[in-house]
FIVO-317268 format. One record per residue (C-alpha): x, y, z; residue in three letters. Coordinates in steps of 0.25 Angstrom, whole numbers. Each point is the difference from the previous one (the first is absolute). Layout:
N
X Y Z ALA .
...
This chain:
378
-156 191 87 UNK .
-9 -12 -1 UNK .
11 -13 4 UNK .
-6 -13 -4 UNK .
8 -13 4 UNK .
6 -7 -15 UNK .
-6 -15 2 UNK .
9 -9 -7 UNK .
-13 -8 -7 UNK .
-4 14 -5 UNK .
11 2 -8 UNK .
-2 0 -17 UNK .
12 -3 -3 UNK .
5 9 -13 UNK .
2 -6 -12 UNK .
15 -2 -3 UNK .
11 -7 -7 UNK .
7 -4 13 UNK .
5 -14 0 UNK .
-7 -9 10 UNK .
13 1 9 UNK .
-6 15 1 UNK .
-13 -1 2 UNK .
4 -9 13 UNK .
6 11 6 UNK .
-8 12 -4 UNK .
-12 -8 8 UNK .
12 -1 10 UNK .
2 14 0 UNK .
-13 3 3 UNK .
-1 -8 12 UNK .
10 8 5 UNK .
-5 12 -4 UNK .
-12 -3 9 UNK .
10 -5 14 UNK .
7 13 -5 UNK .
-12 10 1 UNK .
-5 -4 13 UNK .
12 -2 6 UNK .
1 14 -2 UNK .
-12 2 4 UNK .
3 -7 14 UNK .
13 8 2 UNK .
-7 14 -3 UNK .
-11 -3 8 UNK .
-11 -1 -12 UNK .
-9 -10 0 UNK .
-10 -3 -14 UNK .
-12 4 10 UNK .
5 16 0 UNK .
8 0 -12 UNK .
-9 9 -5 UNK .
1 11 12 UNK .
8 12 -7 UNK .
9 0 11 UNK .
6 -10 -5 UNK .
2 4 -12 UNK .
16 4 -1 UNK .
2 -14 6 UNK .
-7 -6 -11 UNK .
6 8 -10 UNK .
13 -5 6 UNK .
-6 -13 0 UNK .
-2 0 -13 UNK .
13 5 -5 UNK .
9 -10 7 UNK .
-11 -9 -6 UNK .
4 5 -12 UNK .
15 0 1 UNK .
0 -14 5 UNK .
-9 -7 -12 UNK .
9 8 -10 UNK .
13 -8 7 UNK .
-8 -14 0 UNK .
-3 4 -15 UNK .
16 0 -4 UNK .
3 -10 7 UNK .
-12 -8 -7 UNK .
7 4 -13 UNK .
14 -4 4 UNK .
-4 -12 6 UNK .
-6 -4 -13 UNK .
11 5 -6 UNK .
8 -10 8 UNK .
-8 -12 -4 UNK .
-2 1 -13 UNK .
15 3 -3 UNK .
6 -10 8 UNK .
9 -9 -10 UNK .
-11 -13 5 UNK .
-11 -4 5 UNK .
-6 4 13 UNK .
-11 -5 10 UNK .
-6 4 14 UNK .
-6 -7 8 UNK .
-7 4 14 UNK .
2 -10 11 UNK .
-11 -8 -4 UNK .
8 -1 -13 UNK .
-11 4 -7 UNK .
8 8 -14 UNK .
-4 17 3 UNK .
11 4 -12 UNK .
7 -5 -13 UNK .
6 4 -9 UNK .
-3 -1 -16 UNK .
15 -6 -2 UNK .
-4 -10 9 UNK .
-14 -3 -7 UNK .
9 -2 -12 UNK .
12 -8 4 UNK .
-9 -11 7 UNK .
-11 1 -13 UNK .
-12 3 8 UNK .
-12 2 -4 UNK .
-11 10 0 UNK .
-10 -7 6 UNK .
9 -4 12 UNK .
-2 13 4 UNK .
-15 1 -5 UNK .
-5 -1 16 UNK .
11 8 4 UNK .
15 -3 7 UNK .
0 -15 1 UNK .
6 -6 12 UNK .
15 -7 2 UNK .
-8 -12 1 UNK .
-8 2 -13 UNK .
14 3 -7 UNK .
6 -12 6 UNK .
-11 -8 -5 UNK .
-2 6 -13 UNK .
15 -2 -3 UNK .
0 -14 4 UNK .
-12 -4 -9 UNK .
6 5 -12 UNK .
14 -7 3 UNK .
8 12 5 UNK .
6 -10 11 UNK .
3 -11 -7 UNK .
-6 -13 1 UNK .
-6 -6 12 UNK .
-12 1 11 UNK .
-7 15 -4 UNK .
-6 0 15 UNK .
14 -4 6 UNK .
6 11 -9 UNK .
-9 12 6 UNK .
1 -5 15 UNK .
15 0 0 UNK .
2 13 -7 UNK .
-11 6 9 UNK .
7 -6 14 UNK .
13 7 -4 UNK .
-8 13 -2 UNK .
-6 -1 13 UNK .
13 -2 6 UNK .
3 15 -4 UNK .
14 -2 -3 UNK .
10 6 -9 UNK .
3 -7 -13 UNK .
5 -3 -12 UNK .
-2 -9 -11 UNK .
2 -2 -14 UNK .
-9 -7 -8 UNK .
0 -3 -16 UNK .
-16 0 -7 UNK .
-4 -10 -10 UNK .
2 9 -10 UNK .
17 2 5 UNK .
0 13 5 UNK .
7 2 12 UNK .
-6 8 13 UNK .
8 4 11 UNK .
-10 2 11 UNK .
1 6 14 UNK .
-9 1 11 UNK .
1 9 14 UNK .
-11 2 10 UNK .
-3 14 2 UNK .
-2 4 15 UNK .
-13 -1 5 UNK .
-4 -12 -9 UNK .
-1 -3 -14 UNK .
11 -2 -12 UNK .
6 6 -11 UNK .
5 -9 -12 UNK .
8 4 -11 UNK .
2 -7 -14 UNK .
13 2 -7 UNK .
1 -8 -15 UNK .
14 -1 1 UNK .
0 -10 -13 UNK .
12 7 -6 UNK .
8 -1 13 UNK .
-1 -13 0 UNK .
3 -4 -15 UNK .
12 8 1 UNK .
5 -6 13 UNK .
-1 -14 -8 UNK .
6 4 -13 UNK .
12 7 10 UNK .
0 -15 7 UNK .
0 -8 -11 UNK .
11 9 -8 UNK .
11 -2 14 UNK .
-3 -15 -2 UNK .
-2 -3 -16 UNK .
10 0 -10 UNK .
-6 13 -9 UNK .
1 -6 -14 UNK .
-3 -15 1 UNK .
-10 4 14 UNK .
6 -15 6 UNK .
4 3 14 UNK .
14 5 2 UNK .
13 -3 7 UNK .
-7 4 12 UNK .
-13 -7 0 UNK .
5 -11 -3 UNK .
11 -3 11 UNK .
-15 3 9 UNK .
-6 -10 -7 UNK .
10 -9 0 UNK .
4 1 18 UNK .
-16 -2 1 UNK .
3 -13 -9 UNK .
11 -3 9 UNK .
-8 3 14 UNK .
-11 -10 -6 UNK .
11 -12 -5 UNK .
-3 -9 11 UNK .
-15 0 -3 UNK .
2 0 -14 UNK .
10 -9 -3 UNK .
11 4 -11 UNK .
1 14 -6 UNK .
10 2 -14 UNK .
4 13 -4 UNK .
3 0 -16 UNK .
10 12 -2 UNK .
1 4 -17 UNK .
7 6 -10 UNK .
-5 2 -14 UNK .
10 -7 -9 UNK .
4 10 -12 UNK .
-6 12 4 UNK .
8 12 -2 UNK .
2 -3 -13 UNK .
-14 4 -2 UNK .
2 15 8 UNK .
12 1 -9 UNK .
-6 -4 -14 UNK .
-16 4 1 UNK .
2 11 11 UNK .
-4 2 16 UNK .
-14 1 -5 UNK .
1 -12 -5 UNK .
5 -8 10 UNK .
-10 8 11 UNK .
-11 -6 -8 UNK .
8 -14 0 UNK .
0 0 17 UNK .
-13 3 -2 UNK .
-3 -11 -7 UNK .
8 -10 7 UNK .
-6 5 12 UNK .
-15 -5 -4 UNK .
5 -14 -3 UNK .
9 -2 12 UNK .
-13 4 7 UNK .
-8 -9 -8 UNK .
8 -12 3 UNK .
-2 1 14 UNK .
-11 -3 10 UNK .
-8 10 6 UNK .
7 -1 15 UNK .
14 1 -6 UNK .
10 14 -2 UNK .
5 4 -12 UNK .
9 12 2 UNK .
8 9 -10 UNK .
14 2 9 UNK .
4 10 -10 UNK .
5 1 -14 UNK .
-1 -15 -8 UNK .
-1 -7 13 UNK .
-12 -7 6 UNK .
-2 -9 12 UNK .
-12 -8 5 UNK .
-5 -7 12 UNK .
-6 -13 0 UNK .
-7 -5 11 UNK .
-10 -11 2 UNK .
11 -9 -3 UNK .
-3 -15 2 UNK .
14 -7 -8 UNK .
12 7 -6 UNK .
-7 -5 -14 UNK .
-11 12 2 UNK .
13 8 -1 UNK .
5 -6 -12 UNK .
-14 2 -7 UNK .
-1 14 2 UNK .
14 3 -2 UNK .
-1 -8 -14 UNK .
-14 7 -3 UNK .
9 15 1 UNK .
9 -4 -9 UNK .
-11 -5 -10 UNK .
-7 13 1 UNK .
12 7 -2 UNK .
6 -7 -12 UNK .
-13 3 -7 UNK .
2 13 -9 UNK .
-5 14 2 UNK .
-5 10 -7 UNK .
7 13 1 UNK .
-4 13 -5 UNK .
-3 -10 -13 UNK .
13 -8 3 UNK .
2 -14 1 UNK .
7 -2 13 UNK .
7 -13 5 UNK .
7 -1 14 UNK .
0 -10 11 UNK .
3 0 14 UNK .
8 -6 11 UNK .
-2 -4 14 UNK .
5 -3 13 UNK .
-9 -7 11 UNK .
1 1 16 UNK .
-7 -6 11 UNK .
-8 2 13 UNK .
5 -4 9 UNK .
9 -9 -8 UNK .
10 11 -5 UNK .
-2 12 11 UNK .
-12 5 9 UNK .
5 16 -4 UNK .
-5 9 -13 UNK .
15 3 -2 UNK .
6 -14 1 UNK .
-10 -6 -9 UNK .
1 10 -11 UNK .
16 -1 1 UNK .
-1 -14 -1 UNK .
-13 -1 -10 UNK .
12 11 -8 UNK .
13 -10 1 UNK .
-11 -13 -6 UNK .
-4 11 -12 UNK .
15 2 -3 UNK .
3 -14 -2 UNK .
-14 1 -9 UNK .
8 10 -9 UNK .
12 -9 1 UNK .
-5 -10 -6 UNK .
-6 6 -12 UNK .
-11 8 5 UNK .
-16 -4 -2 UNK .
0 -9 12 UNK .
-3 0 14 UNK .
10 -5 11 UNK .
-3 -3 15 UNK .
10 4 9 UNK .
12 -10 5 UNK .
5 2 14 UNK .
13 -5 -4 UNK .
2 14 -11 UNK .
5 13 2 UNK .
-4 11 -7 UNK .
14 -2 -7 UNK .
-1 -13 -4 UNK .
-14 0 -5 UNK .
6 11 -11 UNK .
12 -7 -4 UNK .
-9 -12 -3 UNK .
């Protein structure tokens, strides 16, 4: 049997519809092949000079069917490993420890929109990725030559990481990156777009009222303690506590849908009236409560808490009705009145009793000298 050494420059390769992630490892493959068979050689004692003696003939029969054996087992893996990669649920990249790219993935080639001729020449390098991502504003704004340099120093440094990143056009991708032993990296792309938006819609729910979409009871006591902390540099803080004036009557003669889509309403222009640094809050059912900040005299104050009630007294229209309420107020300060959320709604609540009190569609600032009590039987 005539033996003849396979060169690896020889080889034709056969025409296939292997992915390019394939036809990397069959030419790997067949490099192995080659250490394989004169290893085997060496250990029988066959060398390629007298392969040819018929002597040795069972051994290379032997040879060849460990040969044999062994390609067929590098074949399945081939087709699981390809498998693997192009069912992975992202994108995925390899790159060997000069970080030049030797595998990705077709998810990966269409999550980050490359294109064809990026690959016309073959893999491109980290580098060429780094750079061709920066030119077209993958990165954000900023030095495209600074961009590659600092995403290339942290690539070198071979260390595990993760990062999330959000492209121009708002997807989101989770990327990971671990060294592989011996040098090199593998990175993984993870559009995790929907994750996100649904972690938001879950956030903003826990802290906005559902119907009107004003922050709630509880957003606004953490506006209002950040308020608080920042009293002493910003001078004067008011909280405006609300209750519309003749509301039920609506729920009871037009309906609940009706007077849902009259909070709504009122919620618009209350959010209207203020400015963009202050809160409007729904507390719950016809009650509403702002804070004001950016306060330089107590007439600021007087100007927004007259401009509600203008907004309010104006009528709506609901469900084709023609709606009239109005509103009344009560007003605390910071640090005037109290430095806690609880203390300054309590008492922002005793100066809008006496606001009813008095005939409703007014605003009161809160007196020291009244108790809850006395502001009712005023």
């Amino acid at each position: 049997m005539k033996l003849t050494r396979i060169s690896p420059g020889k080889v034709t390769p056969k025409k296939t519809h292997l992915s390019t992630v394939r036809r990397r490892i069959v030419a790997y493959v067949e490099t192995l092949q080659e250490r394989f068979l004169f290893g085997l050689m060496t250990r029988t004692g066959i060398s390629p000079l007298d392969a040819e003696s018929p002597s040795n003939k069972p051994h290379l029969v032997r040879v060849a069917r460990r040969i044999a054996a062994y390609v067929a087992g590098l074949q399945e893996r081939i087709h699981f490993l390809e498998a693997v990669v192009q069912n992975f649920p992202g994108g995925i990249s390899v790159y060997d420890r000069e970080l030049r790219m030797v595998l990705c993935n077709d998810r990966q080639k269409r999550l980050l929109d490359y294109p064809p001729d990026l690959f016309a020449k073959g893999f491109p390098t980290m580098e060429d990725l780094f750079r061709f991502n920066a030119e077209r504003g993958e990165y954000g704004p900023g030095d495209i030559q600074e961009q590659v340099r600092r995403r290339m120093t942290m690539a070198r440094e071979a260390t595990p990481h993760l990062i999330e990143r959000t492209r121009p056009n708002g997807t989101v991708l989770e990327i990971r990156g671990a060294p592989v032993e011996g040098g090199g990296f593998v990175t993984t792309n993870l559009d995790v777009t929907e994750q996100r938006r649904a972690h938001a819609l879950i956030a903003h729910l826990t802290h906005h009222d559902a119907l009107t979409n004003l922050p709630n009871r509880a957003l606004f006591g953490d506006r209002l303690q950040c308020a608080i902390s920042l009293a002493k540099k910003s001078g004067l803080i008011a909280v405006h506590y609300l209750d519309v004036d003749k509301f039920k009557p609506v729920n009871d003669l037009l309906g609940h849908e009706a007077g849902d889509v009259l909070l709504v309403a009122i919620a618009v222009r209350l959010a209207q009236a203020v400015r963009e640094n202050d809160t409007v809050a729904r507390l719950g059912g016809d009650e509403f409560a702002i804070v004001q900040t950016g306060i330089r005299e107590t007439n600021d104050v007087a100007d927004l808490a007259r401009r509600l009630l203008h907004e309010l007294k104006r009528p709506f229209d609901v469900c084709g009705q023609k709606v009239e309420v109005s509103a009344s107020i009560g007003i605390a300060f910071v640090p005037l009145d109290g430095v806690t959320v609880d203390e300054l709604l309590r008492k922002a609540d005793v100066a809008l009793a006496r606001s009813k009190s008095n005939g409703r569609n007014q605003f009161t600032f809160f007196d020291a000298g009244q108790t809850t009590c006395e502001a009712v039987a005023c």
